[in-house]
C-alpha positions as a Python dict, from the first residue, in 0.01 Angstrom:
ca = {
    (1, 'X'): (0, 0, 0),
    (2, 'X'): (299, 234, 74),
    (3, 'X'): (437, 206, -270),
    (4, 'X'): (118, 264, -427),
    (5, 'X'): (80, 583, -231),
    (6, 'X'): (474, 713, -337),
    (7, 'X'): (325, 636, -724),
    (8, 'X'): (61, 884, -704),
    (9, 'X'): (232, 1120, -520),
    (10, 'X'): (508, 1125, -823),
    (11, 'X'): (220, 1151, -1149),
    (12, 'X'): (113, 1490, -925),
    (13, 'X'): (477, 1644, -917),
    (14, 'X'): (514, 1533, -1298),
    (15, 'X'): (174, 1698, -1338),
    (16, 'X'): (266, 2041, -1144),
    (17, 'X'): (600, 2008, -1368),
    (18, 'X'): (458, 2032, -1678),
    (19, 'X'): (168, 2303, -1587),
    (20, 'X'): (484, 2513, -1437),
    (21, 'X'): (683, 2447, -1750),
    (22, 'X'): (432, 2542, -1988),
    (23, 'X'): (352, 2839, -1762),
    (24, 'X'): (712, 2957, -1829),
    (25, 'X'): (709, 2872, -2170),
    (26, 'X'): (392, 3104, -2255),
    (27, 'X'): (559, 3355, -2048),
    (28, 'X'): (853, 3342, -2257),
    (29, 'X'): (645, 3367, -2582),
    (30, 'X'): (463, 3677, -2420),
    (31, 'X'): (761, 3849, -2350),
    (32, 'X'): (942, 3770, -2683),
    (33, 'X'): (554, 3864, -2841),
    (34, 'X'): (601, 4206, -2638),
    (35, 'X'): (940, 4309, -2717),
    (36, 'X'): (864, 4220, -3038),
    (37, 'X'): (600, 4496, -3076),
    (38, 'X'): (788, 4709, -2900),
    (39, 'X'): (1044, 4681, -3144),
    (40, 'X'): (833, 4704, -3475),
    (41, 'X'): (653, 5058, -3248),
    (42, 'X'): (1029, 5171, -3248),
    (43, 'X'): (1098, 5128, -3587),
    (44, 'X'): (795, 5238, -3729),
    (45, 'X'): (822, 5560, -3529),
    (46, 'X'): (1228, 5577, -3648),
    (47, 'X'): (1122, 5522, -3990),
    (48, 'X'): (870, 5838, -3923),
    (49, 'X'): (1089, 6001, -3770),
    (50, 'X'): (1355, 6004, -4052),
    (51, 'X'): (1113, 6078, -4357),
    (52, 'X'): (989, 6402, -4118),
    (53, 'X'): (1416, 6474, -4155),
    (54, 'X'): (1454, 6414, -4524),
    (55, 'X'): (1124, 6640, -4551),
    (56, 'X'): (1240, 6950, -4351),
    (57, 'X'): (1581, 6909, -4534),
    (58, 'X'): (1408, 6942, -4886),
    (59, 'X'): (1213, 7201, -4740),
    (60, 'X'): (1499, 7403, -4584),
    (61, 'X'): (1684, 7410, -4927),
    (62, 'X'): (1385, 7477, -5105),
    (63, 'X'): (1346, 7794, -4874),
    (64, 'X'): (1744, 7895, -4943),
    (65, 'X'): (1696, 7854, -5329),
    (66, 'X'): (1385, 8008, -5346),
    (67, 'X'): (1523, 8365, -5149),
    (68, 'X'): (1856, 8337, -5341),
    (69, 'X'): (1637, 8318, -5667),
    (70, 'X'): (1477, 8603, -5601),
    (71, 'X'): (1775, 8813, -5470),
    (72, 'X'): (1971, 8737, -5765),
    (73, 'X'): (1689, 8840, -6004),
    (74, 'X'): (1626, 9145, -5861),
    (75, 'X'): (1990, 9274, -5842),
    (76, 'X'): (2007, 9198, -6203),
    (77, 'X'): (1715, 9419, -6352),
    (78, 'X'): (1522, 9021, -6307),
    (79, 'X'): (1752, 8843, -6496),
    (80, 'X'): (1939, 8498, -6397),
    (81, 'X'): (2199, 8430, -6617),
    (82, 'X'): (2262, 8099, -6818),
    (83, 'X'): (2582, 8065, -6667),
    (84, 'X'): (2388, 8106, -6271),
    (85, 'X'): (2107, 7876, -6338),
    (86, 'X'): (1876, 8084, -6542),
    (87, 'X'): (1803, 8129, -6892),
    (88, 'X'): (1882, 8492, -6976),
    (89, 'X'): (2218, 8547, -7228),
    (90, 'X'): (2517, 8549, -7045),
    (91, 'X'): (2635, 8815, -7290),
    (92, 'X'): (2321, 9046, -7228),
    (93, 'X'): (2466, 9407, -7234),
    (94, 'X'): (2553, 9504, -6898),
    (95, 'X'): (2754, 9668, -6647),
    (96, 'X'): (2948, 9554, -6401),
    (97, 'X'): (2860, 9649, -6032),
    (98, 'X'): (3063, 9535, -5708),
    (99, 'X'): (3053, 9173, -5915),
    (100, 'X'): (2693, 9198, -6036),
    (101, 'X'): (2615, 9195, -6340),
    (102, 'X'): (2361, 9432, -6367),
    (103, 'X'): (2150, 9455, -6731),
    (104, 'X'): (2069, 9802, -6906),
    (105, 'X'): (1720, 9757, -6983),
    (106, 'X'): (1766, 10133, -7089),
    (107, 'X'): (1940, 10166, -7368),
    (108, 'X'): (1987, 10474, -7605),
    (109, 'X'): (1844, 10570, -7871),
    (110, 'X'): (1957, 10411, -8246),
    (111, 'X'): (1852, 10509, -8570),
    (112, 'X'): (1553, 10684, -8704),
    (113, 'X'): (1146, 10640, -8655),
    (114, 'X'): (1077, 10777, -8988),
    (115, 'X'): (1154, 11099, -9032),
    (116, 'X'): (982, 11192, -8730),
    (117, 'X'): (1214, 11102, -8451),
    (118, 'X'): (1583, 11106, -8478),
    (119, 'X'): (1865, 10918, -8269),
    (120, 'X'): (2189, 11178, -8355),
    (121, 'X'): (2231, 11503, -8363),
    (122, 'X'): (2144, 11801, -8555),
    (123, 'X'): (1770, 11705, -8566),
    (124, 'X'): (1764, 11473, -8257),
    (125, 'X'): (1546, 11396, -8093),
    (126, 'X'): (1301, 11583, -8355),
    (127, 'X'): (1348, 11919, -8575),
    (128, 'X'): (1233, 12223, -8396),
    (129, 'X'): (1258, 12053, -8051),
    (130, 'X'): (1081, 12128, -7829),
    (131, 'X'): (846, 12311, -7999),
    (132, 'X'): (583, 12205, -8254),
    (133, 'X'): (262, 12365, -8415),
    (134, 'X'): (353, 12641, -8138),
    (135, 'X'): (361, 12399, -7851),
    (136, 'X'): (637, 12268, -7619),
    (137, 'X'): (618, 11855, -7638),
    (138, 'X'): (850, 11662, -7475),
    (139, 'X'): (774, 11314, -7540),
    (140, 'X'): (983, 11148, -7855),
    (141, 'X'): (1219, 10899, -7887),
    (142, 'X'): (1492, 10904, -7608),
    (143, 'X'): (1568, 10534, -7607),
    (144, 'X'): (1465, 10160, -7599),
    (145, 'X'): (1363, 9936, -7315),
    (146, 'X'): (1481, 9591, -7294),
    (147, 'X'): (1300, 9449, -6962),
    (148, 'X'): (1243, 9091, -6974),
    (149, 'X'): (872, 8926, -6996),
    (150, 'X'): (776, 8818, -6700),
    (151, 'X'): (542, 8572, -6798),
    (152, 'X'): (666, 8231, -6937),
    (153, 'X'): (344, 8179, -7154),
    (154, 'X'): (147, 8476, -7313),
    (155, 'X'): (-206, 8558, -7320),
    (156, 'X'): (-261, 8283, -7596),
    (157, 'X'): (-92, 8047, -7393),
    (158, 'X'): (179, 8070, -7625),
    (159, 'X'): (530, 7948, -7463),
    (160, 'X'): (744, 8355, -7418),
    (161, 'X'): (1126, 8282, -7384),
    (162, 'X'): (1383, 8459, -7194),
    (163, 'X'): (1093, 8510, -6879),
    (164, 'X'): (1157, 8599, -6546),
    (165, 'X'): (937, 8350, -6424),
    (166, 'X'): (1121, 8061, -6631),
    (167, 'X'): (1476, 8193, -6548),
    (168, 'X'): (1336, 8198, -6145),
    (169, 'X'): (1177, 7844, -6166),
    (170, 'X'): (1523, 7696, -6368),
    (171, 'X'): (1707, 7821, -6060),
    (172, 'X'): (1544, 7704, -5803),
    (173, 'X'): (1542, 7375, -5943),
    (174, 'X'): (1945, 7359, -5962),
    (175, 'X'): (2007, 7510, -5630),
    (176, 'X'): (1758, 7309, -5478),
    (177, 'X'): (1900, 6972, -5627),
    (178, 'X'): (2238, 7149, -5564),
    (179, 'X'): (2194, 7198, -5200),
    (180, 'X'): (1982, 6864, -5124),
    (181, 'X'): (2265, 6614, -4936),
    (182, 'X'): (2110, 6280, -4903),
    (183, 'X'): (2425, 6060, -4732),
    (184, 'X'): (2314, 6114, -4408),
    (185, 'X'): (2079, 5891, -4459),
    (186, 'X'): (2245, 5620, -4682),
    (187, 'X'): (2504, 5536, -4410),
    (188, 'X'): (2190, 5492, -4162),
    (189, 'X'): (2090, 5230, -4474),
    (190, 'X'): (1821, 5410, -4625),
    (191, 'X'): (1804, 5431, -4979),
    (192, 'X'): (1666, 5778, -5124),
    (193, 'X'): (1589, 5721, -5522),
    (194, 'X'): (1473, 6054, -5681),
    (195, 'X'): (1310, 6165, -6027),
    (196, 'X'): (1356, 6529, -6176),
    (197, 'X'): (1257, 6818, -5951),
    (198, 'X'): (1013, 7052, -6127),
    (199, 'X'): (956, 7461, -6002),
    (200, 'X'): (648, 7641, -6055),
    (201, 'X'): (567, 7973, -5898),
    (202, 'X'): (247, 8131, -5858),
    (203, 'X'): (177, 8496, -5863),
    (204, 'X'): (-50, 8713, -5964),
    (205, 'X'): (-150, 8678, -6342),
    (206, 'X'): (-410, 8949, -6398),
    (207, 'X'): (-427, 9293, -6291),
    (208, 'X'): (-688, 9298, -6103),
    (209, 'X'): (-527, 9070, -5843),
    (210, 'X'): (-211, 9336, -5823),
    (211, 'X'): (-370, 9536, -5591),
    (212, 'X'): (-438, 9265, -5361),
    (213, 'X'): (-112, 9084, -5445),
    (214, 'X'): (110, 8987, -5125),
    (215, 'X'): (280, 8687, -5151),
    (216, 'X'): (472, 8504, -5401),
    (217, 'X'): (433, 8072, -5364),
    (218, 'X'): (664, 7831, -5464),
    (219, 'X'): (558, 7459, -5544),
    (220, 'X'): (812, 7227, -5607),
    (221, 'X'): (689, 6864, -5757),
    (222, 'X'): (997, 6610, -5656),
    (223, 'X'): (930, 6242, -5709),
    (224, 'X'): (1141, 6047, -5454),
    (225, 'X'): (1122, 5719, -5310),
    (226, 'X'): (1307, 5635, -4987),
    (227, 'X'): (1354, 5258, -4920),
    (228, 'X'): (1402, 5164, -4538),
    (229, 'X'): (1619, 4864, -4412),
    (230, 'X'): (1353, 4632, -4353),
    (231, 'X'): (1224, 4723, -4691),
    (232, 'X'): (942, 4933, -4629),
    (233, 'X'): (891, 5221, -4849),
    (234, 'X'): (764, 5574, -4817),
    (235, 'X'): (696, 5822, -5103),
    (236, 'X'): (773, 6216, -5064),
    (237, 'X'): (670, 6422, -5386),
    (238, 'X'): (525, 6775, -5332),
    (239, 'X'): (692, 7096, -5165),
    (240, 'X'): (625, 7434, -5132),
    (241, 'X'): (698, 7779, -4930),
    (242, 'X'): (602, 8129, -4987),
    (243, 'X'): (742, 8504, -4950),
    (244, 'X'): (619, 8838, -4906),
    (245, 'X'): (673, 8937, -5232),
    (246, 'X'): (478, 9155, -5492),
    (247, 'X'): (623, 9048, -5797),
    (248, 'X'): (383, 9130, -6070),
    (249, 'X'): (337, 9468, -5901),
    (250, 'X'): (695, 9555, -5857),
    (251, 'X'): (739, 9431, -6219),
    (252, 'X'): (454, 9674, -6389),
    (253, 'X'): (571, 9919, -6221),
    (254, 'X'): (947, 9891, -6308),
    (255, 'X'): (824, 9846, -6668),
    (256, 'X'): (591, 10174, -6608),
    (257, 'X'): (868, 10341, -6488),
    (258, 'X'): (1101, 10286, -6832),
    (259, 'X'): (814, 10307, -7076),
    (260, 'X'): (761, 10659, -6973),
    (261, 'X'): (1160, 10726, -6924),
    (262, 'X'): (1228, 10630, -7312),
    (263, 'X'): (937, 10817, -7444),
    (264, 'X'): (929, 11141, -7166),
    (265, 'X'): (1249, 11370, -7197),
    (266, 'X'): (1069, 11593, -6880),
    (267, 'X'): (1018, 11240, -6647),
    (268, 'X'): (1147, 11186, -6373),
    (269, 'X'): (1125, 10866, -6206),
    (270, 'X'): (909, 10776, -5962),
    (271, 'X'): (574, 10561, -5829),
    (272, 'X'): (369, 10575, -5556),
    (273, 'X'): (377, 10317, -5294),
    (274, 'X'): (728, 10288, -5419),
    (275, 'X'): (1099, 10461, -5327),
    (276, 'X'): (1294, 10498, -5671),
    (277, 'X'): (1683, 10601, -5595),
    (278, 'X'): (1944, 10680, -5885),
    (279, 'X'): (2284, 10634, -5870),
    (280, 'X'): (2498, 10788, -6135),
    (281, 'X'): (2838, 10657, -6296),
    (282, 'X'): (3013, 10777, -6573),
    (283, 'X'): (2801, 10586, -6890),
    (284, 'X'): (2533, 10478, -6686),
    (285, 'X'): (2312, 10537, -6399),
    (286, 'X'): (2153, 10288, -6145),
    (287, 'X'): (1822, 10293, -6045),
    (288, 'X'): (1682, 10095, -5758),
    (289, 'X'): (1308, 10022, -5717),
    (290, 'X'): (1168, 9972, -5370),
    (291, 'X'): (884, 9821, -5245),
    (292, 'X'): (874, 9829, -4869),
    (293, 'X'): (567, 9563, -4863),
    (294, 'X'): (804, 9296, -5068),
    (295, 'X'): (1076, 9179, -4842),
    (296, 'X'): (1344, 8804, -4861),
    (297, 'X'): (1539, 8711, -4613),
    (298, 'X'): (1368, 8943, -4397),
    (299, 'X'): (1499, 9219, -4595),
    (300, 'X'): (1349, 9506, -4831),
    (301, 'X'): (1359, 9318, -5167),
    (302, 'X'): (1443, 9581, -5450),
    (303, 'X'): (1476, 9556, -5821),
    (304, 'X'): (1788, 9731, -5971),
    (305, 'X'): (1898, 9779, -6336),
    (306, 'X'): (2094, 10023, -6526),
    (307, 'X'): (2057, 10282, -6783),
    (308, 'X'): (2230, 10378, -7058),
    (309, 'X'): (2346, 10769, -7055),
    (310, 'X'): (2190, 10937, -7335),
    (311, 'X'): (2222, 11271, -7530),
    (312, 'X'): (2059, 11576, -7389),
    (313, 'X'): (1867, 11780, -7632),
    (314, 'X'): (1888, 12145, -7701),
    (315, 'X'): (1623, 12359, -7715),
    (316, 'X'): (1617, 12514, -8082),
    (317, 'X'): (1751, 12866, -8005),
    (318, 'X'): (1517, 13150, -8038),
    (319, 'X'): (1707, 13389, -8289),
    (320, 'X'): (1413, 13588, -8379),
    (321, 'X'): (1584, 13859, -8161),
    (322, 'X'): (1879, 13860, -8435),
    (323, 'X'): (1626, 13996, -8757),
    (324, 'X'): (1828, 14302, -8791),
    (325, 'X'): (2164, 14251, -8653),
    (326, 'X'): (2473, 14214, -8879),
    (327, 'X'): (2827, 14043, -8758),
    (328, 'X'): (3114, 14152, -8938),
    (329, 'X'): (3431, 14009, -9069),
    (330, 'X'): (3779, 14134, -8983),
    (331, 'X'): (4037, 14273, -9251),
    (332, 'X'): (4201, 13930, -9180),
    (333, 'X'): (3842, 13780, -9263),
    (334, 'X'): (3803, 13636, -8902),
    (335, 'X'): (3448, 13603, -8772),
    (336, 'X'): (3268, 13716, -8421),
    (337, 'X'): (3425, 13491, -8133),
    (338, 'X'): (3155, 13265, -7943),
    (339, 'X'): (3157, 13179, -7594),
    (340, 'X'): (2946, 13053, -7361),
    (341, 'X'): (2830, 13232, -6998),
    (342, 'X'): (2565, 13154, -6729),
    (343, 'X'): (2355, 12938, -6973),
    (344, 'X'): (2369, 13203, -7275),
    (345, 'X'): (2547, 13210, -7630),
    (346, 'X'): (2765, 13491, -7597),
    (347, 'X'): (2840, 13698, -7973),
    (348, 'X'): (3125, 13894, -7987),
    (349, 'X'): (3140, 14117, -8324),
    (350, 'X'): (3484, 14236, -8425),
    (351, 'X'): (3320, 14618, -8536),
    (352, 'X'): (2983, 14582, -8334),
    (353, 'X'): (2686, 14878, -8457),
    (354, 'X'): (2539, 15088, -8226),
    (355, 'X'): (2279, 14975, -8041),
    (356, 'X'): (2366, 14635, -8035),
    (357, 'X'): (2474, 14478, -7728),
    (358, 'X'): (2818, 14315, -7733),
    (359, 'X'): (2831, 14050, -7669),
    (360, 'X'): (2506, 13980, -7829),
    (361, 'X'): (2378, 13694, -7619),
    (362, 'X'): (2137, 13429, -7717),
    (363, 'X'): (1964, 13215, -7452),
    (364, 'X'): (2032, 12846, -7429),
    (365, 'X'): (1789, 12541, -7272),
    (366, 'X'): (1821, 12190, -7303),
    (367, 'X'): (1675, 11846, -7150),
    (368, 'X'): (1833, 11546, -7056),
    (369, 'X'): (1670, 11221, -7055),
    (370, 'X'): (1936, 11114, -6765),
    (371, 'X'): (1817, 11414, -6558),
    (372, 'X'): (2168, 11496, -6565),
    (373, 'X'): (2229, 11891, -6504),
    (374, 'X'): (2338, 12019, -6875),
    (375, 'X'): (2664, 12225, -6948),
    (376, 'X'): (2656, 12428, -7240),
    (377, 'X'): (2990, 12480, -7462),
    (378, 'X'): (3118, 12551, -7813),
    (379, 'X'): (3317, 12307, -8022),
    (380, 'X'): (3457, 12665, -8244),
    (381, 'X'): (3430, 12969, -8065),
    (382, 'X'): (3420, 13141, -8388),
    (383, 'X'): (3157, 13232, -8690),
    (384, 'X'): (3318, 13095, -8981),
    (385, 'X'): (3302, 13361, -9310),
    (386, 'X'): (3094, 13096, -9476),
    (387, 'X'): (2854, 13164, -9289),
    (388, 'X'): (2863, 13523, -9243),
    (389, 'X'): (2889, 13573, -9694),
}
């Protein structure tokens, strides 16, 4: 009976055995199960975490090349040279500023409109100037403007080349592409693949919307795929930022401003809601348009080009006040002497008549498209005898 009792008591310690053993074994598995989860949570919120990078790096470059865009355009009268990223001729006519190349979208005057408007002296800028059918007109032909389009397509839809808005989107896609570092993240094992990046900005299009313009957006469409260790993908594609910028406003008004400065001898530059300032060189003059409303890089944004210096014109001289008066030769068949004094033709006669003043003078004007104060001299200070015979 004794050995039958130590049997039973051994099947109940094999029993408890097993029950503890499988209670280990399931809490093994629930463990392994929860670490498990824990570790596909961490490296779903890694893998999260490191798109959210690779986003705010695109982003952060897109930002730098969109600012730099528009810096560079507006230093150089809205051009972006070929040679920079852009599309405009890298041979454009222009002067050189502190490194900048800086476009003359003023240029002066060449040849003839008809024979109504002349680009060289005697008859420029038009015979008679100022005055015609007994009026004083000012407006002619003082020069040619060579702004850029700013639209790339035109009101057909047609494609315009040489835009600002093509040259600015070109840019932005090189710096951006440029400036984008993507390493980082291939030594952590993740694999970034990426398709061509594409610019587009959006601005105001119609002039109705310039009053209310503000801002200036810029989308950028970049196709990228970014592979993760464990083989999961993600897919980034579409970025975008805006500045405070008025750029069809500051760009009418720019064009405004040398419309009426190649057609207006008597303009003067200027627009409201805007501070024009003129620098003058030796051929040229710089003028800068600001527009306190339009700033990058928390800074004023301005638009600066050059302009050509161009001829003044002279006033045709009023000789009605010489009907009467005769200059004389001398024995050596030398003419009056000419000079010039306090803005008047002075006449000295050799053998002046009574009555006569000597010198006789004659009272000179002229314009000057540059606004450029005008000095008055004489190439020959003396009346040939032709014509005095």
């Amino acid at each position: 009976m004794s050995k039958g009792s130590f049997s039973g008591k051994e099947g109940q310690i094999t029993v408890f055995m097993i029950i503890g053993l499988l209670v280990l074994i399931a809490f093994g598995v629930t463990i392994y199960a929860v670490s498990r989860i824990r570790t596909a949570q961490y490296e779903s919120v890694q893998e999260g975490m490191d798109v959210k990078v690779i986003q705010d790096h695109i982003s952060t470059c897109l930002n730098i090349a969109s600012e730099e865009a528009f810096l560079v355009a507006g230093s150089q009268g809205g051009m972006i040279f070929a040679d920079q990223g852009g599309v405009h001729n890298n041979e454009y006519p222009s002067v050189l500023v502190e490194g900048v190349r800086v476009p003359l979208l003023i240029r002066a005057p060449e040849g003839n409109v008809g024979s109504l408007f002349f680009s060289t002296p005697p008859n420029y800028p038009f015979e008679g100037f100022p005055y015609s059918n007994g009026k004083v007109i000012l407006k002619g032909y003082y020069g040619e403007s060579r702004i850029p389009p700013l639209y790339k397509t035109g009101p057909d839809g047609v494609n315009v080349s040489g835009s600002i808005e093509e040259s600015l989107e070109r840019f932005i896609e090189k710096r951006v592409s440029d400036c984008v570092d993507f390493s980082p993240f291939s030594e952590k094992g993740i694999v970034v693949s990426k398709a061509s990046a594409r610019a587009d900005i959006v601005f105001a299009k119609e002039r109705e919307q310039f009053e209310g313009e503000r801002f200036v957006s810029v989308h950028l469409r970049w196709p990228l795929g970014v592979t993760f260790p464990d083989g999961r993908r993600a897919v980034l594609e579409d970025f975008s930022m805006r500045m405070p910028v008025r750029l069809a406003s500051m760009y009418y008004t720019v064009k405004q401003i040398i419309d009426a400065d190649v057609t207006d001898i008597g303009y003067v530059p200027s627009a409201p809601g805007f501070i024009v300032q003129k620098e003058d060189a030796q051929d040229y003059s710089l003028l800068r348009i600001v527009n306190p409303e339009s700033k990058v890089a928390n800074d004023v944004w301005s638009f600066v080009f050059a302009r050509e210096n161009r001829l003044p014109a002279l006033w045709k001289i009023d000789t009605r006040e010489l009907e009467g008066v005769v200059f004389h030769l001398t024995r050596e068949g030398r003419g009056a002497k000419l000079s010039v004094s306090d803005g008047r033709l002075l006449i000295s006669d050799p053998c002046p008549e009574a009555g006569v003043p000597d010198p006789f003078p004659l009272f000179l004007n002229a314009s000057d498209p540059d606004e450029d104060p005008v000095h008055f001299e004489v190439d020959k200070n003396e009346i040939p005898r032709s014509a005095l015979e």
